[in-house]
C-alpha positions in Angstrom: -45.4 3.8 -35.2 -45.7 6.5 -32.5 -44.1 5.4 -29.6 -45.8 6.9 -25.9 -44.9 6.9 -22.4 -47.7 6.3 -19.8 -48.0 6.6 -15.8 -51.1 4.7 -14.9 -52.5 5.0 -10.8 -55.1 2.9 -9.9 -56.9 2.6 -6.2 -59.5 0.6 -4.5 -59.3 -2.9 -3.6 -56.2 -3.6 -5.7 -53.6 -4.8 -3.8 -53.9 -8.5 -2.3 -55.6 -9.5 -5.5 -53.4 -10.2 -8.3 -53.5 -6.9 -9.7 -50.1 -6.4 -10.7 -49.6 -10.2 -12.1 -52.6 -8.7 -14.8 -51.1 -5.7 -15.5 -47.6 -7.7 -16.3 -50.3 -10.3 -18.4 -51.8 -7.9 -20.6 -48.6 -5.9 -21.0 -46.7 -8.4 -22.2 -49.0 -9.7 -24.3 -49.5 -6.3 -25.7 -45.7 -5.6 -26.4 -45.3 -3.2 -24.1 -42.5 -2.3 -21.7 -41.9 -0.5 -18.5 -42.9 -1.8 -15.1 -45.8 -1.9 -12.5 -45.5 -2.1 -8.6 -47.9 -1.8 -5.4 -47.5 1.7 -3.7 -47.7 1.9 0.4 -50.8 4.2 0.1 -52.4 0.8 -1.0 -52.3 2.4 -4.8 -51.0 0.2 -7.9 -48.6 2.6 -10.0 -48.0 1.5 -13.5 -44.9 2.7 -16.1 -45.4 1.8 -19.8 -43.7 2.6 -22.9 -45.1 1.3 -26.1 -47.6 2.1 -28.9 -50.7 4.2 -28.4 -53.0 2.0 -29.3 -51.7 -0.6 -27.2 -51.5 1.4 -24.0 -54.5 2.7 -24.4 -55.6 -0.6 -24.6 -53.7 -1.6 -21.5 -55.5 0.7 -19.6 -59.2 0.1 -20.7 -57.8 -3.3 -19.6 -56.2 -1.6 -16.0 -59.5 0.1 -15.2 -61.6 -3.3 -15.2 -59.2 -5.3 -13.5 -58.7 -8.5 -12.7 -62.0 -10.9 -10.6 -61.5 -10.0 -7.3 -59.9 -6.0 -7.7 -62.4 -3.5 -6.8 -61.4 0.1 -9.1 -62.2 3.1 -7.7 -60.5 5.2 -10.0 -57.7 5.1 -12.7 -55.7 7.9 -14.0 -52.9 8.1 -16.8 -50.8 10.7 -17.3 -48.9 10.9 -21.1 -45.1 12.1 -21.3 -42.3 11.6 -23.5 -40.9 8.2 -24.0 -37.2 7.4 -22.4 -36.7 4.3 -24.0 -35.6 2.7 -20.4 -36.8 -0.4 -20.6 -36.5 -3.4 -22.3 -39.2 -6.0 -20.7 -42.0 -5.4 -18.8 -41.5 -6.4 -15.2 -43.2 -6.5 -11.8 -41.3 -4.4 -8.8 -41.4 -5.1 -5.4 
């Protein structure tokens, strides 16, 4: 099992809305770790580590959002996993 590392930015109407309560959701409940916080340019910036196929599955996940999120767009950038984390948790 291939592990990957993942840095997912997503904007539009996507902070106010529960955004990064589903990301922590379906990350979990993917078995993935890392962590996902608002950013002050009104962005949501997500950091997981896991397995491919789960991420990538996070993210068709990320770029449909939860009810009332509007996506405008949704990037991921692959790296190298660090193995820093050991849950997957929301930062304030």
């Amino acid at each position: 099992m291939a592990i990957q590392r993942a840095e997912i930015l997503v904007n539009g109407f996507v902070q106010g809305v529960g955004f990064r309560y589903f990301v922590a959701r379906n990350a979990e409940q993917l078995l993935l770790k890392g962590f996902t916080k608002n950013l002050f340019s009104g962005e949501v910036y997500t950091v997981v580590e896991g397995e491919l196929a789960m991420i990538e599955e996070l993210y068709k996940k990320i770029k449909i959002g939860p009810t009332h999120a509007d996506i405008k767009n949704a990037s991921i950038k692959w790296s190298e996993p660090k193995n820093e984390f050991t849950i997957f948790e929301i930062r304030y």
